[in-house]
KEPATI-353370 format. One record per residue (C-alpha): x, y, z negated. Coordinates in pm, whole numbers, padded with zeros to 5 digits, always signed. Layout:
XYZ;...
***
This chain:
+00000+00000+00000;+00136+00315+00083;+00174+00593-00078;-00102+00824+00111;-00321+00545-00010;-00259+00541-00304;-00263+00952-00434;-00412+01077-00127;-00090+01275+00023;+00277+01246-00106;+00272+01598-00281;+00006+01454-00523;+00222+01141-00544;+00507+01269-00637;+00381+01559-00890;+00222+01194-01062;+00606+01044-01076;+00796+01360-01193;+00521+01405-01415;+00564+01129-01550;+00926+01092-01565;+00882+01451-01745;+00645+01336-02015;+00934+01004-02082;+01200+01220-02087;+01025+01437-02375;+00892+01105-02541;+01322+01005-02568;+01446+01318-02740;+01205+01236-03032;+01405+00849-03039;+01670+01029-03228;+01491+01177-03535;+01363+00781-03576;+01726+00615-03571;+01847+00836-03807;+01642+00707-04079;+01753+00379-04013;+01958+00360-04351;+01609+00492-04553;+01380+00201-04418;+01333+00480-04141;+01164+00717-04381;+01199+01074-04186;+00936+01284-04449;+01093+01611-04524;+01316+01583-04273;+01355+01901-04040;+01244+01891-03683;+01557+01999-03444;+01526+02136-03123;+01541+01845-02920;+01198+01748-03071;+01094+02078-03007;+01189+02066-02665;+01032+01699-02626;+00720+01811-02685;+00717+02067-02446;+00852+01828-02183;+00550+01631-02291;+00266+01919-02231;+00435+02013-01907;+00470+01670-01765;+00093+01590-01822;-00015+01856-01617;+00220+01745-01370;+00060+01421-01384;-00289+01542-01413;-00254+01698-01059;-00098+01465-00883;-00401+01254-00978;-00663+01489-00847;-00834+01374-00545;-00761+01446-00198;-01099+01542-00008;-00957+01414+00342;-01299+01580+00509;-01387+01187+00687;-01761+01249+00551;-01937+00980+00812;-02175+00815+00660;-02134+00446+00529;-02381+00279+00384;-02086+00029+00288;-02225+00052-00076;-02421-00243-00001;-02170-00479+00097;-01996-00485-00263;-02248-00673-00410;-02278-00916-00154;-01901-00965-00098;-01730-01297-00185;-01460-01322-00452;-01110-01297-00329;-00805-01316-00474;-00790-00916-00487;-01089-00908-00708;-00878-01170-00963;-00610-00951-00982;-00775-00636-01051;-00928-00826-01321;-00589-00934-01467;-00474-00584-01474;-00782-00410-01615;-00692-00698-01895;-00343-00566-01947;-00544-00225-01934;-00774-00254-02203;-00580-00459-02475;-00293-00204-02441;-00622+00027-02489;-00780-00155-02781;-00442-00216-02942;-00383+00161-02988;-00701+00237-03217;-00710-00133-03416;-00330-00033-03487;-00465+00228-03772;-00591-00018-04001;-00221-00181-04024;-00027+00153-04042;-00213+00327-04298;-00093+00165-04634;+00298+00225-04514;+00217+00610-04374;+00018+00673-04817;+00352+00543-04929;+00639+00710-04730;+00397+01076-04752;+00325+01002-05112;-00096+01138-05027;-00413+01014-05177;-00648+00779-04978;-00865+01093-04901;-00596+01272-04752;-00399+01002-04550;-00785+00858-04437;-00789+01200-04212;-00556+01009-03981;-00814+00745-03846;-01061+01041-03879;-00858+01255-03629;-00768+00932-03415;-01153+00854-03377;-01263+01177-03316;-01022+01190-03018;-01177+00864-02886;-01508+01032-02920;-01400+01350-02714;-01245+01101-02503;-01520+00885-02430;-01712+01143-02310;-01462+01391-02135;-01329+01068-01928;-01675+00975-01853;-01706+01292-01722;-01400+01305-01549;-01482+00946-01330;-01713+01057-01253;-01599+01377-01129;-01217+01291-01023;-01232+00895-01008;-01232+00586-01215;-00854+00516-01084;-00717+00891-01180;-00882+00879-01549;-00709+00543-01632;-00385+00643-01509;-00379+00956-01731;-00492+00770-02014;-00222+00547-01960;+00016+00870-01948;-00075+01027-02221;-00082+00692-02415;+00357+00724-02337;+00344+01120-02479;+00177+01031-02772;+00421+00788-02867;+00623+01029-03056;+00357+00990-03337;+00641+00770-03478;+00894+01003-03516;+00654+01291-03669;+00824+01355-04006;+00534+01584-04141;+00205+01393-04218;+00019+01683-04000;+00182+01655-03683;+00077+01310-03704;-00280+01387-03786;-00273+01627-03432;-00092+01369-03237;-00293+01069-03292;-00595+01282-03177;-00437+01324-02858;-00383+00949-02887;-00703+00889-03013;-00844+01043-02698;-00641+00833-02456;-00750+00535-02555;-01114+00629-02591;-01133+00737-02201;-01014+00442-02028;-01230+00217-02228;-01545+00311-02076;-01399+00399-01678;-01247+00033-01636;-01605-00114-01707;-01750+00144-01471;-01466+00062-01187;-01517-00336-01260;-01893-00316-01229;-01866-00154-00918;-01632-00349-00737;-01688-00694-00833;-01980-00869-00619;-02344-00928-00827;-02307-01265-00860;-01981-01275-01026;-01975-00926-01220;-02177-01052-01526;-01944-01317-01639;-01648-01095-01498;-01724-00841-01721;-01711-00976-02031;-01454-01176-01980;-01224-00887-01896;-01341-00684-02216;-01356-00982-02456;-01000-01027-02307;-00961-00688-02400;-01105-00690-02710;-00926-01002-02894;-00653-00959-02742;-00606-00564-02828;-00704-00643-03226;-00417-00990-03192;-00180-00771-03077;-00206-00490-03323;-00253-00758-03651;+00061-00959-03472;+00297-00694-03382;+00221-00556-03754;+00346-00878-03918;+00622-00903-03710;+00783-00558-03669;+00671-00349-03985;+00904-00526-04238;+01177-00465-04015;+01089-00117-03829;+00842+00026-04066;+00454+00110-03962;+00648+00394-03729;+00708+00141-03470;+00330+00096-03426;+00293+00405-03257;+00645+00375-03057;+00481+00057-02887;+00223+00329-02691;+00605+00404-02463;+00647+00050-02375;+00269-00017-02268;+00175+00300-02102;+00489+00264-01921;+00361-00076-01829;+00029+00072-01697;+00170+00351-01540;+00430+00046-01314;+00172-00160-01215;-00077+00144-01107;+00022+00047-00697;-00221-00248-00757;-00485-00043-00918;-00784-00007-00647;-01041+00270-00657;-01415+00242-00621;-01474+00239-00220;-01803+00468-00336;-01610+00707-00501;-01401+00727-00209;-01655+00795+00045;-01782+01043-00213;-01522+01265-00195;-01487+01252+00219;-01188+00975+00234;-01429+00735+00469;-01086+00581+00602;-00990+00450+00274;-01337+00374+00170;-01317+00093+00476;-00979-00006+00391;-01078-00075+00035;-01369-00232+00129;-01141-00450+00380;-00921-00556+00063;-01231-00684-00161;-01375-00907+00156;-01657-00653+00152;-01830-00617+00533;-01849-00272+00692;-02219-00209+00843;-02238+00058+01128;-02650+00164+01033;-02639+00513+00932;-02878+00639+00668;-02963+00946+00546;-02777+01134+00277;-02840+01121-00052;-02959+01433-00223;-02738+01591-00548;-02860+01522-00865;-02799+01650-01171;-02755+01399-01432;-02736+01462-01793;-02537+01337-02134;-02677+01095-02251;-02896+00999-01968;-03229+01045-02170;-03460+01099-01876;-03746+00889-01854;-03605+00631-01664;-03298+00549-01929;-03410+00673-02237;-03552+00325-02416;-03214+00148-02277;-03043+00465-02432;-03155+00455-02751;-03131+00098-02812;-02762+00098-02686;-02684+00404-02905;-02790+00243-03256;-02604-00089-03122;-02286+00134-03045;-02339+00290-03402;-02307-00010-03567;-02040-00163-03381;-01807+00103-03470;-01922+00118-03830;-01799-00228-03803;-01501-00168-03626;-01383+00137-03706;-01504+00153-04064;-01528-00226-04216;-01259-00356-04045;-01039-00078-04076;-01055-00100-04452;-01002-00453-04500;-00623-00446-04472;-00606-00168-04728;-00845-00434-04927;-00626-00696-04893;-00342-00541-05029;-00548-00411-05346;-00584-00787-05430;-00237-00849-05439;-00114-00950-05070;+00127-00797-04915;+00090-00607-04533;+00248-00847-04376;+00073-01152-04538;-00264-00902-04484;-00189-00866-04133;-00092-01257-04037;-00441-01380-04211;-00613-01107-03982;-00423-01234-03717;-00510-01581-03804;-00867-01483-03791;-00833-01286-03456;-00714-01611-03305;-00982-01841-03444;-01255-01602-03286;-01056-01591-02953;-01329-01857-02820;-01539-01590-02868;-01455-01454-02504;-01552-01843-02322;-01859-01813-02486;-01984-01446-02463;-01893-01503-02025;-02165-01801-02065;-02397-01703-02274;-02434-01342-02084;-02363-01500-01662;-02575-01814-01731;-02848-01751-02012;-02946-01402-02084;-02721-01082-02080;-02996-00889-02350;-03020-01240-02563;-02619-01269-02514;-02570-00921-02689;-02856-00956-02986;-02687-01289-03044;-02316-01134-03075;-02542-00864-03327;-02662-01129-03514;-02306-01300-03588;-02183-00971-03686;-02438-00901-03928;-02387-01236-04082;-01968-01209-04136;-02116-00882-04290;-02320-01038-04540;-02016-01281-04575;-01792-00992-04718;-02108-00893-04932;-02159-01203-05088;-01748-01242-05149;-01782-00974-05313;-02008-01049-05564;-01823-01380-05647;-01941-01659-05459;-01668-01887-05482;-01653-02049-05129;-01617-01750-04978;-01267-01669-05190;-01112-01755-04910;-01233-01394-04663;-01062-01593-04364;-01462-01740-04274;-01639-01405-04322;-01330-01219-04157;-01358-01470-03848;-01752-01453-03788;-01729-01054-03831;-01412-01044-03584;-01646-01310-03341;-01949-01126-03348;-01798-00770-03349;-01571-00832-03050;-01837-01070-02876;-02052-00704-02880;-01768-00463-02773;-01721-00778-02489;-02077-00717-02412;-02189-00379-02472;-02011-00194-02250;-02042-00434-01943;-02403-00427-01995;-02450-00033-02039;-02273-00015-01681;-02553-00295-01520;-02802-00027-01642;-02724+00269-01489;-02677+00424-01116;-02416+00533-00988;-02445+00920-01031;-02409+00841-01386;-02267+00526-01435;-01927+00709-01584;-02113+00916-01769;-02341+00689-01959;-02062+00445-02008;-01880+00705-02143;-02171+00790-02388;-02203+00441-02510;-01842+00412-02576;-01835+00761-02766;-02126+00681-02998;-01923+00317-03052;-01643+00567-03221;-01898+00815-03380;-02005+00517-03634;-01673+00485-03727;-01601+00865-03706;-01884+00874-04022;-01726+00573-04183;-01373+00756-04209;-01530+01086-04335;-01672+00912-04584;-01282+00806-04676;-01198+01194-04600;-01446+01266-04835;-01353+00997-05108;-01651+00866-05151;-01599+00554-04948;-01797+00279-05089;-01683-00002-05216;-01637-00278-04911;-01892-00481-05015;-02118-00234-05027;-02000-00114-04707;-02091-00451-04543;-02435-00414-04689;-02524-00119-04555;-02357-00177-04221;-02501-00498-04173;-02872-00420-04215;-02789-00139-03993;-02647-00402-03704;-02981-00620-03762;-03183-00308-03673;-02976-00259-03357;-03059-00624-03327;-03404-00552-03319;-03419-00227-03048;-03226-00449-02843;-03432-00734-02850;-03734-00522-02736;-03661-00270-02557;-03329-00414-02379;-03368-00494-02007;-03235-00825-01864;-02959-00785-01555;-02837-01068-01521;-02803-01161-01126;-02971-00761-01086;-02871-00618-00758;-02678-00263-00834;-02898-00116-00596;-03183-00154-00715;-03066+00127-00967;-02978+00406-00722;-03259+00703-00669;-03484+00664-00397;-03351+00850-00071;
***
């Protein structure tokens, strides 16, 4: 693939490269502050910033602009109509449609990985900054609310610019944001992790939009979910594993150097990233719109039709049309991030209060991670070959019973001692939803605002953990068996709006949901 194909024209290309080169560069004069405190367990508070870091981080602002233009889109004026938007869904599956689901794989666990990393990093970052639980809990607070402004700013932006452009300057700014491990003031790191915060929330929702609209109807249910429970698992393994294994050696800083290595990974393998062919026609590039209809095995029909007229779409799509589905997604997103982002993000902290260490905390999570990995094997079946509406109130359910598992643990019963059976069904059913949710808010909405919505969903996912962690900023987190109370009859109500007013799309047509011409 060349690259005209790929950016549009070479000056966009290479203002992406040296952009990102740029925002490297700055991430490596922050590398020494780090090394230097290799003889203090790589303790750095109170240590001055020098000019190098000062530099870096101007490096860093500059470069993502850089990058953010080189992403824009070239309008190439080739607006002939195709009415190629058909032919997606009734494409066969080719090898080029495996591949882009492999690397939207690598895509969202590096993605996933970023915010399940806070749980593991907090009980190091109290220590080493010597601040009270309601002061260091304004970290995940500041993280989540920049996956919340992310979710629906890079909603927007696909929208707008392209599913293809948004995840590449997530994966960008995921590298620049890296320096949140060499921040020796506990503030700095509260602004960075925003910006990471807001990374990772945008590319969450775009990959689901870009998968749904590429892969053919009667392979994009079980395609879906597989990618995001892929995603999923795999993002909350690697953050519990790389914990065990690199904090007793590198210190929780390292958990937030890892964003350089995997954005840099992203940012190599973004040649093989497609774009949606209707995304391309939308903004005049007909050529590329054929050739990337070409790659997927996707037919070309010659009928014109009339154009579509511009609407207007709002956020979140309440019109008539969407506003049941809306709501009933919304209260299931709540939850889900109460769970994730609240529940789950305390437990480490919880462990350790009992007397394990973070490194024994975080192998037992990871233990737990890897007996709910089957989770992905059976959320693809239940939601491709049973029901995708039954699939998620199912996932609901499981979540709301590990819930009531950490509940009754906590009041004593003894066979729960053990929280690795709670901890698995909560990590099963929590990431069987975030498998789920997400694949099945993109089956419900058109086109126009398929980013959009997805984007919404994703946002209000972080927004229930968003209230969790002000709680914490607040110090007046309840207790977490409390917590899983509360939280869990929450999920069974979300059960219950789903169960009625949730529409059924498995096998649906993606058509069907476009406007009338």
């Amino acid at each position: 693939m060349t690259i005209s194909k790929i950016f549009g024209d070479r000056r966009h290309a290479w203002a992406f490269w040296l952009g990102c080169l740029v925002v490297t560069a700055g991430v490596a004069l922050h590398l020494p502050m780090y090394w230097m405190g290799r003889d203090m367990g790589f303790r750095l508070v109170g240590m001055p910033m020098d000019a190098g870091m000062m530099w870096g981080m101007a490096l860093i602002l500059v470069g993502l602009v850089l990058a953010a233009f080189g992403l824009l889109p070239a309008h190439n004026g080739d607006d002939t109509p195709l009415e190629v938007l058909a032919p997606p869904e009734d494409a066969p599956l080719t090898s080029a449609h495996w591949a882009m689901c492999a690397l939207l794989s690598v895509a969202l666990i590096v993605d996933i990985m970023k915010p399940a990393s806070l749980g593991f990093v907090l009980p190091g970052m109290r220590a080493e900054y010597g601040v009270s639980g309601a002061v260091v809990a304004l970290f995940p607070f500041a993280a989540l609310s920049g996956t919340v402004v992310g979710s629906f700013v890079w909603g927007w932006l696909a929208d707008i610019y392209g599913r293809r452009a948004s995840i590449l300057l997530s994966s960008v700014m995921f590298v620049g944001t890296s320096i949140c491990g060499a921040m020796p003031e506990f503030w700095w790191n509260v602004g960075m992790c925003f910006l990471m915060g807001a990374a990772a929330g945008g590319m969450l929702p775009v990959a689901y939009a870009l998968l749904a609209e590429i892969m053919p109807t009667r392979h994009r249910g079980w395609a879906l979910v597989l990618v995001g429970g892929i995603g999923a698992v795999g993002g909350y393994f690697a953050a519990s594993a790389l914990s065990a294994w690199l904090q007793p050696f590198w210190s929780w800083r390292i958990m937030w150097f890892l964003n350089m290595p995997t954005g840099l990974l992203l940012i190599a393998l973004s040649p093989l990233l497609p774009e949606s062919a209707r995304f391309l026609q939308h903004v005049g590039r007909g050529e590329e719109a054929r050739a990337m209809m070409a790659r997927f095995g996707a037919r070309v029909q010659t009928v014109m039709t009339p154009p579509v007229a511009e609407s207007h779409s709002h956020l979140p799509p309440v019109d008539r049309r969407h506003l049941a589905i809306t709501l009933a997604l919304t209260l299931a997103a709540l939850s889900w991030g109460l769970v994730n982002f609240g529940v789950l993000l305390w437990l480490p902290s919880a462990l350790v209060a009992e007397g394990r260490s973070v490194e024994a905390a975080s192998a037992l999570i990871a233990k737990s991670t890897l007996i709910a990995a089957p989770t992905i094997l059976l959320s693809v079946w239940l939601y491709s070959a049973w029901s995708t509406r039954g699939a998620l109130a199912l996932m609901l359910g499981v979540t709301a019973t590990g819930l009531f598992g950490l509940l009754f643990r906590s009041m004593g019963v003894e066979v729960l001692a053990n929280p690795m059976i709670p901890l698995a069904l909560l990590i099963v059913g929590s990431s069987g939803v975030i498998a789920i949710i997400l694949p099945y808010t993109a089956e419900n909405y058109p086109l126009r605002i398929r980013g959009r919505a997805t984007g919404w969903i994703a946002g209000c996912s972080k927004l229930g953990g968003l209230a969790a962690q002000g709680l914490s900023v607040l110090a007046i987190a309840p207790p977490l068996g409390a917590a899983a109370a509360a939280v869990g009859a929450l999920t069974v109500a979300a059960l219950g709006l789903i169960a009625v007013l949730g529409r059924e799309t498995r096998g649906r047509d993606l058509r069907d949901l476009e406007d009338p011409r």
